[in-house]
C-alpha positions in Angstrom: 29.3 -0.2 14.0 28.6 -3.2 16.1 31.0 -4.5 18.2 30.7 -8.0 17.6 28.5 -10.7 15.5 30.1 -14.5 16.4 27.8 -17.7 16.6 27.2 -16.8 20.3 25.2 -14.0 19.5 22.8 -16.3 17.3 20.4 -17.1 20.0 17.4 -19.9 20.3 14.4 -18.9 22.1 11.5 -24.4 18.7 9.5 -26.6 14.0 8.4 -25.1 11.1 5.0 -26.6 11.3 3.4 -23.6 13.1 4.0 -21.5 10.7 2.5 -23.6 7.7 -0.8 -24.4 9.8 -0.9 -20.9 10.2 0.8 -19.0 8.1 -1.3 -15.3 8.7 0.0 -15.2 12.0 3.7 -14.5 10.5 3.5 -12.7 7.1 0.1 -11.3 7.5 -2.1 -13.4 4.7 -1.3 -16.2 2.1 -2.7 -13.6 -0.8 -0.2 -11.1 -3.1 0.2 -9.2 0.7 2.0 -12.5 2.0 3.1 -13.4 -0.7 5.5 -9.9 -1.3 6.4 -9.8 2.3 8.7 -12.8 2.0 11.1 -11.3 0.0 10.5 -8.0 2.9 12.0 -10.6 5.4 15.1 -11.5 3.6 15.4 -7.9 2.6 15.3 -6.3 6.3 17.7 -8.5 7.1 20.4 -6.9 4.6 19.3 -3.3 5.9 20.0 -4.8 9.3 23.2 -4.6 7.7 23.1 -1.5 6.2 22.2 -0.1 9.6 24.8 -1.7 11.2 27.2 -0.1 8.5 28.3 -3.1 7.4 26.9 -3.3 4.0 25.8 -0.7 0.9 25.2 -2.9 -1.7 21.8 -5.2 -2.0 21.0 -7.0 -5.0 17.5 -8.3 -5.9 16.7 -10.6 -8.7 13.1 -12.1 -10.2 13.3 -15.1 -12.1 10.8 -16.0 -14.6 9.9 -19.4 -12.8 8.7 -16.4 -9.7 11.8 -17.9 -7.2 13.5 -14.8 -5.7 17.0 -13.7 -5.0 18.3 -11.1 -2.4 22.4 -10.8 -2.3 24.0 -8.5 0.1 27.7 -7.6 0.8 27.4 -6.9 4.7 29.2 -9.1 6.9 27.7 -12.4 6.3 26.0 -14.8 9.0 28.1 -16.5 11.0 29.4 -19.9 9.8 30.0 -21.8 13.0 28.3 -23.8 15.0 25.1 -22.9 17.6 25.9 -24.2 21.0 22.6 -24.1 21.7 21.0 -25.9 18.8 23.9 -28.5 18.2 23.3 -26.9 14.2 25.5 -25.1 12.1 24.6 -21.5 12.9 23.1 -21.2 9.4 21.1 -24.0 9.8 20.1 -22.7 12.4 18.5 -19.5 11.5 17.1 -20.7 8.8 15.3 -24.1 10.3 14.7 -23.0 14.0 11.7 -20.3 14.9 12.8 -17.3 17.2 16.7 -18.4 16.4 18.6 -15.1 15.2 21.0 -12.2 15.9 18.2 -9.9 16.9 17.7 -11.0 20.1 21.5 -10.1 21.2 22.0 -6.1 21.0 25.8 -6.6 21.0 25.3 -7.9 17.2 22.2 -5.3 16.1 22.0 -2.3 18.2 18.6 -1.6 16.1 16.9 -3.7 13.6 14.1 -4.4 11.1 13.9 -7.7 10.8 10.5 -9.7 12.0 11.6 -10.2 15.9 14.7 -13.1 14.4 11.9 -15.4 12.9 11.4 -13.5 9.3 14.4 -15.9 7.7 12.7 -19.5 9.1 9.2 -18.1 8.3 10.3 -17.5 4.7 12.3 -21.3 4.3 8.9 -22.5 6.0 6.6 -21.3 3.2 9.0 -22.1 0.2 9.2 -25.1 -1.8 12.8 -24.9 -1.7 15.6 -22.5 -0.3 19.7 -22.3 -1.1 21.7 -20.2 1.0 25.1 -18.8 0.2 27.4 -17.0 2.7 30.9 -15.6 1.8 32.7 -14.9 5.7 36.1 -15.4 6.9 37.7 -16.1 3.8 34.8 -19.0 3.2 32.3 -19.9 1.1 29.4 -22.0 3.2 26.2 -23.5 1.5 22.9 -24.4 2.1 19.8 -26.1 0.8 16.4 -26.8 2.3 13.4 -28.0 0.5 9.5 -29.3 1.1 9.0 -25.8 3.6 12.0 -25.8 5.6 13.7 -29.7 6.2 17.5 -29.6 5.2 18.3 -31.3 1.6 21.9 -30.4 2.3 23.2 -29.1 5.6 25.4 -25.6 5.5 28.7 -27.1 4.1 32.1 -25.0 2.6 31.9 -25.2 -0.8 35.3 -22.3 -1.3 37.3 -19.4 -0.6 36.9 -16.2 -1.4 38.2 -12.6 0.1 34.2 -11.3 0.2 31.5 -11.0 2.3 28.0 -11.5 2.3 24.6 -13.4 1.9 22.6 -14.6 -1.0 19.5 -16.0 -0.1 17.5 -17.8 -2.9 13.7 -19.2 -2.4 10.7 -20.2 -4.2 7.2 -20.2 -2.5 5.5 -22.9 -1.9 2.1 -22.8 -4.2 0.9 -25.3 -2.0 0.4 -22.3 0.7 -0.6 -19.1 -1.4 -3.4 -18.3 -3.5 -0.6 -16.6 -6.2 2.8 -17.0 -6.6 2.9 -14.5 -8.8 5.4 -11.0 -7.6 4.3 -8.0 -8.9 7.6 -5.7 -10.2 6.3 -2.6 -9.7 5.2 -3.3 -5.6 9.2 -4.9 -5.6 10.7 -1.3 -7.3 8.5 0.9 -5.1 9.6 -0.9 -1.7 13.2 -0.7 -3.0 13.2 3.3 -4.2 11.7 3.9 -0.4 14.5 1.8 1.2 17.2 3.8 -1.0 15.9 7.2 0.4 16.0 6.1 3.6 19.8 5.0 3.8 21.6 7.6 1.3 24.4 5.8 -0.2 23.1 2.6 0.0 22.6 1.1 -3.6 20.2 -1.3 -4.8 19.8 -3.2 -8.2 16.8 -5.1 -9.1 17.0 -7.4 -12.1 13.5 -8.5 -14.1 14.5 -11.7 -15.8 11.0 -11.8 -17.3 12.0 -8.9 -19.1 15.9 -8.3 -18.9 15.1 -4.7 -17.2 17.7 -3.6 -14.5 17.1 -1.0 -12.2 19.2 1.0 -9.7 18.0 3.0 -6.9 20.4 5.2 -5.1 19.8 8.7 -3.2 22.3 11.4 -2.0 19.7 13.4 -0.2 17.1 10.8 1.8 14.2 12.2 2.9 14.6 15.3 0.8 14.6 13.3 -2.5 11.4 11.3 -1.1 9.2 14.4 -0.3 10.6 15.4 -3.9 9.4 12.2 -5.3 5.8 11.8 -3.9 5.6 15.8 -4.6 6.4 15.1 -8.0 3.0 16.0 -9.4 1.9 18.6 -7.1 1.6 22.2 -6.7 4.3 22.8 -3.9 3.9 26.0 -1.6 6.7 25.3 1.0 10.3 24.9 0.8 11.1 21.4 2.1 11.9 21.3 5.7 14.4 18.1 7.2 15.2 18.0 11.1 17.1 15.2 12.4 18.7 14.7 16.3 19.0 11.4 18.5 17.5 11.6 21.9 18.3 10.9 25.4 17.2 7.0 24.8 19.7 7.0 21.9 16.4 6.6 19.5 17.6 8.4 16.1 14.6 10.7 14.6 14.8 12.1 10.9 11.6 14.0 9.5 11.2 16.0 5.9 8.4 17.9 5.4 6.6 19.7 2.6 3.1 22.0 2.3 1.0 21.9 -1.1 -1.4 22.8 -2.3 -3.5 19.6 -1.8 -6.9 18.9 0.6 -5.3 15.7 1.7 -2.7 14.7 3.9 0.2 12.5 3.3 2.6 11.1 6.3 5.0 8.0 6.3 6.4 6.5 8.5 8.9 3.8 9.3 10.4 1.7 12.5 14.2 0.7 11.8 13.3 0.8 8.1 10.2 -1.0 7.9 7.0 0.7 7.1 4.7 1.4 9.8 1.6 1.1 7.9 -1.1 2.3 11.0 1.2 4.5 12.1 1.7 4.6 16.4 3.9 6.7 18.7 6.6 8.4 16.7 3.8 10.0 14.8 1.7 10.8 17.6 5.1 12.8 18.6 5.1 14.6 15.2 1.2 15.8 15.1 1.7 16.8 18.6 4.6 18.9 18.0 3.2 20.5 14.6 0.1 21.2 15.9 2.0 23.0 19.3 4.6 24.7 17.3 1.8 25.7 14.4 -1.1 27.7 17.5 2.1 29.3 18.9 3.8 30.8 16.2 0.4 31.4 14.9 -0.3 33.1 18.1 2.8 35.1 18.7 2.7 36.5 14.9 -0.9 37.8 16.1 -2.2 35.4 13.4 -4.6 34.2 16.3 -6.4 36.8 18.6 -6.6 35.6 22.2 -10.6 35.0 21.7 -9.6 33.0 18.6 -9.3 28.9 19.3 -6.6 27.0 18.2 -6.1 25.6 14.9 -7.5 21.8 14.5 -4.5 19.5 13.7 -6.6 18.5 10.5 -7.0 21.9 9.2 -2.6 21.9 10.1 -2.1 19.4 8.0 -4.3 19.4 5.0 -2.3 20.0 2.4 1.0 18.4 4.6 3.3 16.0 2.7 5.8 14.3 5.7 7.8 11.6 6.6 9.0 10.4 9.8 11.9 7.7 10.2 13.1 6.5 13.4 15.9 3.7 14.5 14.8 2.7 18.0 17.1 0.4 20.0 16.2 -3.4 19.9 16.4 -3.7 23.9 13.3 -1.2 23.7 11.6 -1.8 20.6 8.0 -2.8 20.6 5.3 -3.2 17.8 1.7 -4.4 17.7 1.6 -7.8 15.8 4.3 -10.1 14.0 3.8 -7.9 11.2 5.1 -4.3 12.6 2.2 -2.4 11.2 2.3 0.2 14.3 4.9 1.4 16.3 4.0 1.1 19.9 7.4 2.3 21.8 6.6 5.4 23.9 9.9 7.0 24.4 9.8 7.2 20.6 6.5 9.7 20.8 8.3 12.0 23.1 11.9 11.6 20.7 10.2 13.3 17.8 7.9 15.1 19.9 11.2 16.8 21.2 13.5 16.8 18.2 11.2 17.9 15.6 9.8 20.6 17.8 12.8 22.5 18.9 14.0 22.3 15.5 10.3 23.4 14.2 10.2 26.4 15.8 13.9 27.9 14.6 12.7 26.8 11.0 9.5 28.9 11.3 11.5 31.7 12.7 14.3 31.0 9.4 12.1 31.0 6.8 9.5 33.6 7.9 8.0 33.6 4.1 7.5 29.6 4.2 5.9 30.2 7.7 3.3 32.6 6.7 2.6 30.9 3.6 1.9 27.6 5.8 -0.2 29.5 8.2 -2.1 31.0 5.6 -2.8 28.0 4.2 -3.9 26.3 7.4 -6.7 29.5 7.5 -7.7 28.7 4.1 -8.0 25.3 5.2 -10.2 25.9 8.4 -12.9 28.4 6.6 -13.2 25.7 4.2 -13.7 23.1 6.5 -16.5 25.2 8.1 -17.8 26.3 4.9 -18.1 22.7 3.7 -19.4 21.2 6.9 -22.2 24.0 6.3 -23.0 22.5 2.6 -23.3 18.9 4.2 -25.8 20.1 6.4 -27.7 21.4 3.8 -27.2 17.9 2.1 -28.5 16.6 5.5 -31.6 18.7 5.4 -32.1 17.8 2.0 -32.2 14.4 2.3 -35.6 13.4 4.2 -37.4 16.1 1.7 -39.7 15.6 -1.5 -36.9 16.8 -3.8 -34.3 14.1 -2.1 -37.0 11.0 -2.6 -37.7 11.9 -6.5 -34.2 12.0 -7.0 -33.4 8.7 -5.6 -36.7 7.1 -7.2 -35.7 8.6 -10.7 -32.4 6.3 -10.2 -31.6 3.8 -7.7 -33.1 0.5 -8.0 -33.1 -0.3 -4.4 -32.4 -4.1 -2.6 -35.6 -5.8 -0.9 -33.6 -6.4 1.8 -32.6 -4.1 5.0 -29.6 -6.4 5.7 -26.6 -4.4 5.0 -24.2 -7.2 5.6 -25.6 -8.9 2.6 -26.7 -6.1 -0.2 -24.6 -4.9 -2.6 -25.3 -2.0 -5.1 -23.6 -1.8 -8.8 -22.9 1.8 -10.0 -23.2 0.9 -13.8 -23.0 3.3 -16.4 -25.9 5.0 -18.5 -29.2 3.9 -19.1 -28.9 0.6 -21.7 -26.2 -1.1 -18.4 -28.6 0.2 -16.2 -31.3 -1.3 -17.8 -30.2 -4.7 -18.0 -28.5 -5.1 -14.8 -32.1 -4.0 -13.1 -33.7 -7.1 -15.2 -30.3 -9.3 -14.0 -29.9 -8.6 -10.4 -31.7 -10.8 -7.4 -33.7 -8.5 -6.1 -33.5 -9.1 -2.7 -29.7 -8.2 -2.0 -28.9 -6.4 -5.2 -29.3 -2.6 -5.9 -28.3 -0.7 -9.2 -27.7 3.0 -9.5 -27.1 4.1 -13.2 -25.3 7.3 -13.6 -25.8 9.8 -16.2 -22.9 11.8 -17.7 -19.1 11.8 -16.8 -18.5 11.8 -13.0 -17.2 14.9 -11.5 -13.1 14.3 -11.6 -12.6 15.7 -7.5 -9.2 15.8 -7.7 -9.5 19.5 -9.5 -12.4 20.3 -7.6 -13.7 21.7 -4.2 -16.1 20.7 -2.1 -18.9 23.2 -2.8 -18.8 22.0 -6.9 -18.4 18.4 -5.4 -21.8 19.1 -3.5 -23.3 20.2 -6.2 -22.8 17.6 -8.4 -26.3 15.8 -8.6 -24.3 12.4 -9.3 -22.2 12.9 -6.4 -24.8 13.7 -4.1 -26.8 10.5 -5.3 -23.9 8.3 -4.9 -23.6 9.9 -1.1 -27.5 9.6 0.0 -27.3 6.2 -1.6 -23.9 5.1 0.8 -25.7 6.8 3.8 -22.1 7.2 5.2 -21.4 10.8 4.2 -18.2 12.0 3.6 -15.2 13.2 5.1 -14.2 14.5 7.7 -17.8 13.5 9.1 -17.6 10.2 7.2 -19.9 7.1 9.4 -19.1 3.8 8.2 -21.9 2.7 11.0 -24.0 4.2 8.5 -23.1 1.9 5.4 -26.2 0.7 3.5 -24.2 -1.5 1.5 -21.7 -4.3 2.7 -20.1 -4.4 -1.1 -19.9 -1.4 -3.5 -19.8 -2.7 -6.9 -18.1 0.0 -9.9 -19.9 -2.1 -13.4 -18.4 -0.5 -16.2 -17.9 -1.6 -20.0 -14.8 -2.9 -20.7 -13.2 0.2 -22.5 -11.0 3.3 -22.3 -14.8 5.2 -21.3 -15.1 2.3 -19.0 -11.6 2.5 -17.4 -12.2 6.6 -17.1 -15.3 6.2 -15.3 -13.4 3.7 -13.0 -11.1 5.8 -12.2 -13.2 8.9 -11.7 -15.2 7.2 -9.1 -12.2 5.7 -7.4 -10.2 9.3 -6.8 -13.9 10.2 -5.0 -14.1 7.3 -2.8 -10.0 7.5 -1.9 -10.5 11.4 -1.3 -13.8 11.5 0.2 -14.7 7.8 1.5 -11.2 6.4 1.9 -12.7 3.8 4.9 -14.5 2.3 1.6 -11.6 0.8 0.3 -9.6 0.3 3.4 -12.5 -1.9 5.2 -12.9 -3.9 1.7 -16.1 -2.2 0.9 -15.4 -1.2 -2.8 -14.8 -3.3 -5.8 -15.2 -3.7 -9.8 -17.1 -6.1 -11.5 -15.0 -7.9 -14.5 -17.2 -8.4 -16.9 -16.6 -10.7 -19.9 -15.0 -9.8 -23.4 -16.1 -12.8 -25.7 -18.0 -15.3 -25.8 -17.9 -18.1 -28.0 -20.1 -20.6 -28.7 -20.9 -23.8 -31.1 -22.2 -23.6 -34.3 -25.6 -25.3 -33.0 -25.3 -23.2 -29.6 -25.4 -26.3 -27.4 -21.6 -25.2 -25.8 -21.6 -21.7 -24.9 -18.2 -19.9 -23.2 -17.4 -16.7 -22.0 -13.7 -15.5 -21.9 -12.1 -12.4 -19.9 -8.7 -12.4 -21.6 -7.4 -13.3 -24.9 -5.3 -16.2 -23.2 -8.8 -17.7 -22.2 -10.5 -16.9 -25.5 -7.2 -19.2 -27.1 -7.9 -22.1 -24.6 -12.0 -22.1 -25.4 -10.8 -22.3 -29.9 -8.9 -25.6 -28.7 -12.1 -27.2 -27.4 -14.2 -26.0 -30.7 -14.4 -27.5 -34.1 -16.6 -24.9 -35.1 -17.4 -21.8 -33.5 -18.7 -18.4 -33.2 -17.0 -15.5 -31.4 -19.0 -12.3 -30.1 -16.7 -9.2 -28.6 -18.6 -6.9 -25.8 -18.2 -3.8 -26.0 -19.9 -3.1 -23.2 -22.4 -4.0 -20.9 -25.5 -2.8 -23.2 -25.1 -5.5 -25.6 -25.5 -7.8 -23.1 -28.7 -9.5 -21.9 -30.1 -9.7 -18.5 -29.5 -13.7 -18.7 -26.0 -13.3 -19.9 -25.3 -10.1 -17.8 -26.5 -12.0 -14.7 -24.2 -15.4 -15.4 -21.0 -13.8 -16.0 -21.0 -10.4 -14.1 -23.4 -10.7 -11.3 -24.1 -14.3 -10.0 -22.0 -14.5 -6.4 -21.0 -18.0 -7.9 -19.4 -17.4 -10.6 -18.4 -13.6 -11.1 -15.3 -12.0 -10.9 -14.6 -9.4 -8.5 -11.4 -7.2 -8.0 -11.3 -6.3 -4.5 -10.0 -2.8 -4.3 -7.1 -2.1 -1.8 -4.7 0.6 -0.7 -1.3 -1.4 0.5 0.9 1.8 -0.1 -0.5 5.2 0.8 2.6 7.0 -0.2 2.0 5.3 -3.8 -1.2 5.8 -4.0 -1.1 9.5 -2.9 1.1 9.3 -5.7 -0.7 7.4 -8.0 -3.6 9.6 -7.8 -2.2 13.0 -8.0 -0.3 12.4 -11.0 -3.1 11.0 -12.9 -5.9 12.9 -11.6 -4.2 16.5 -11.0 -3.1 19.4 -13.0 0.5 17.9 -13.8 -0.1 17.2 -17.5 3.7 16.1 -18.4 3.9 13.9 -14.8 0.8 12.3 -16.0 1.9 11.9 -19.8 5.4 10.1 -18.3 3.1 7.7 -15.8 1.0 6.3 -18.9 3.8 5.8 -21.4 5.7 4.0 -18.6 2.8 1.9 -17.7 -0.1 1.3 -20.1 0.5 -1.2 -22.7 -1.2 0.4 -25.9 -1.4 -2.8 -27.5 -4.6 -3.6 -25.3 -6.1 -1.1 -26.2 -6.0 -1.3 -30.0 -9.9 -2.5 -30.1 
């Protein structure tokens, strides 16, 4: 526990302004991103807290006007005034850039929040903000509005025998493209929080829909491998190793093996998610990969001519995750948004900690070990295996055989400019047929595909290579696929998935997502891959002189207000549009609707993909009853 947290420790290192002009430069983006990591700031701040072991309750609330509250019952900021300032102390952090308690390590000894700005970033991009702290028997309050200027300086308002904060803010529409939060990105960052502090509860309230949740772990790390696992085929016992080193950084890692091709690892920085990862899991790939070739080697599992094992082939299949609390005084991240961890001593803390330990857990559970190095063998005569197949693919693509396959089904651009083409992966023949009359010809491509796309997730390479859509689809890309995936090699600047707007539709969307994610997951992370909306009425006059197109039924309801008389037509897919109408609505760059197609989780979508795209039949039965609303699909 700290030793002490007074209004000397608040200290100023200057406006607001900066932070509207350029808003990017604090939270990232002005788009759902930005927009979600306001209510991150306020809520690093209470795990600051919870760290500190001052606080183990944190209540979030969603209104239905989208204006957030965050309530904590740690120790409350200080309610005095900032001799450096000449403000309240609450004013201060909450008005004044780089003004906070993280810049004195007698108040935090570690800390998540965004380097003591992430409380005046959030006031400067709100419409209005209201503070509330209970401390010292008081009750102090707060209001700013208009992005940050004081409507009401921090004041006393009562008594009370509590302590805490309860910070309460709207963003400003003025500076993001939505204000619109998204529930389930709020749950999922609060279930990760819970297993990171055991004992720590959280409550989230939904006032749009009256639905309370409570997230609370006994076991951590455990319960989190548990959760992402959910939905997989497990083959390891789970393994959690925890120690503080020399530099008093605190390590805790949890690991699991499955039966999966892919690789999971999280990690976090003083509980905030390391996104790009950086040094503390540079320490734990070193370590497994170390521990992994000597065990492997003193179990005679490698011959002394054999190589080592590759630390891809080690962790294919690897589930992990890596949380460390590094002291503020040594601390350092690249960016204002803490996306990678850039502290060294943390590389060799895990490095170190997870290693010793490694090596007695190996030596514990001798069955687990084997298991694990099994599967890594499995994993490396695959690898070789498939990197044989793609260079048959290779060889097959400059032949004969390769051109009449492509010429029996991509339409291909005029244009060599990559930067500007797009191709649209539409399905079937009547799609195919209209979007080759609709496209511009000079930048747009169309590949029609034929049959249901091979689902990867429940099969290997060698039946994903010889899949003749699959194989298309990769020639087409020019990229090739993983592990030896080239995005220099990108023909393409957007990938477009045009499907009808049905449960067939959806399927095939899905279907060609899990292949990109699995085998071209640079695709979606560069902002390569998206899906064409297309329309789902259109309505028109009676004497077809006014002529709408709708994409919701909330749309549709608007357009029947601006009719007297009117006639309504409902796609059902692409085919019964025509090139004209196909072209104004689906494919003109000026007026089309585009969902550009993102991973801002990995853990989630690891997740997210396994369970409905694996063999887990009741997992996947429990994620569509929980989150498809049947009603739209009644049609």
């Amino acid at each position: 526990m700290a030793n002490t947290y007074s209004d000397s420790d608040i200290k100023v290192l200057s406006g607001l302004e900066p932070v509207r002009k350029r808003p990017g430069m604090y939270i990232g983006s002005t788009d759902s991103y930005g927009l979600h990591h306001l209510i991150w700031e306020i809520f690093d701040n209470a795990i600051d807290e919870v760290i500190s072991g001052n606080c183990n309750l944190i209540k979030i609330t969603l209104n239905k006007d989208q204006s957030i509250i965050i309530e904590d019952n740690g120790r409350g900021i200080p309610i005095g005034k900032n001799t450096q300032s000449g403000l309240s102390t609450i004013d201060t952090v909450f008005t004044i850039l780089h003004a906070g308690g993280k810049f004195d390590s007698n108040a935090y000894k570690t800390s998540g929040g965004l380097h003591g700005v992430g409380a005046s970033v959030v006031n400067a991009l709100s419409e209005w903000l209201n503070v509330i702290v209970k401390r010292d028997g008081k009750i102090y309050e707060a209001n700013y509005i208009n992005g940050g200027q004081i409507k009401n300086n921090a004041h006393l308002v009562g008594n009370t025998n509590r302590s805490g904060t309860y910070v309460e803010f709207k963003p400003d529409n003025k500076i993001f493209r939505t204000i619109k939060f998204n529930p389930s990105i709020i749950k999922e960052r609060i279930r990760e929080s819970s297993f990171l502090y055991p004992g720590l509860e959280i409550q989230f309230l939904d006032n749009n829909t009256s639905e309370q949740t409570t997230f609370k772990s006994s076991k951590g790390l455990v319960e989190y491998i548990q959760y992402i696992n959910e939905s997989k085929s497990t083959i390891s016992k789970i393994g959690f190793f925890k120690g503080k080193s020399k530099d008093n950084i605190e390590v805790e890692v949890a690991f699991q093996y499955t039966t999966s091709s892919s690789e999971i690892i999280v990690s976090f920085a003083n509980s905030v998610k390391t996104h790009d990862g950086g040094t503390h899991e540079q320490g734990f790939k070193s370590a497994l990969t170390e521990v992994i070739n000597s065990y492997a080697r003193k179990n005679n599992n490698l011959k002394e001519k054999d190589k080592n094992f590759d630390g891809d082939d080690i962790r294919e299949g690897l589930t992990a995750i890596i949380s460390v609390r590094v002291p503020e005084k040594i601390i350092a991240y690249e960016g204002q948004t803490k996306n990678k961890l850039f502290t060294q001593e943390a590389a060799f803390a895990v490095k170190k900690i997870f290693g010793d330990q490694l090596v007695f857990w190996l030596e514990e559970n001798k069955d687990d070990a084997n298991t694990i190095i099994e599967k890594v063998i499995t994993s490396r005569q695959a690898r070789l295996a498939a990197k044989k197949a793609r260079e048959d693919v290779k060889k097959l693509k400059n032949t004969n055989k390769q051109k009449i396959l492509l010429s029996g089904k991509l339409t291909p651009a005029q244009s060599k400019d990559w930067t500007k083409n797009e191709i649209f992966i539409v399905e079937g023949d009547s799609a195919g047929g209209s979007a080759k009359l609709a496209r511009d010809k000079k930048y747009q491509a169309i590949l029609p595909l034929r049959g249901k796309v091979l689902n990867v997730e429940k099969a290997n390479i060698s039946d994903l290579l010889k899949n003749e859509e699959i194989c298309t689809l990769i020639s087409c890309l020019g990229t090739g696929i993983t592990p030896e995936f080239d995005i220099t090699g990108l023909k393409y600047n957007k990938v477009v998935i045009m499907t009808d707007a049905d449960v067939d539709g959806a399927h095939i969307q899905i279907l060609l997502l899990t292949f990109f994610y699995r085998y071209m997951k640079p695709l979606i992370e560069q902002g390569h891959i998206y899906i064409a909306q297309s329309p789902l009425y259109k309505i028109s006059s009676k004497d077809n002189a006014n002529v709408k197109y709708a994409w919701s039924e909330e749309e549709l309801d608007e357009y029947r207000k601006q009719f007297k008389s009117y006639d309504i037509q409902r796609y059902k897919g692409l085919g019964e549009m025509n090139a004209e109408q196909l072209w104004e609505t689906t494919m003109d760059p000026n007026v089309r609707k585009f969902i550009k197609v993102n991973i801002d989780d990995h853990a989630i979508a690891e997740k997210q993909v396994s369970t409905l795209m694996g063999d887990n039949v009741s997992s996947r039965k429990k994620w569509i009853n929980e989150n498809v609303d049947f009603t739209l699909l009644e049609e």
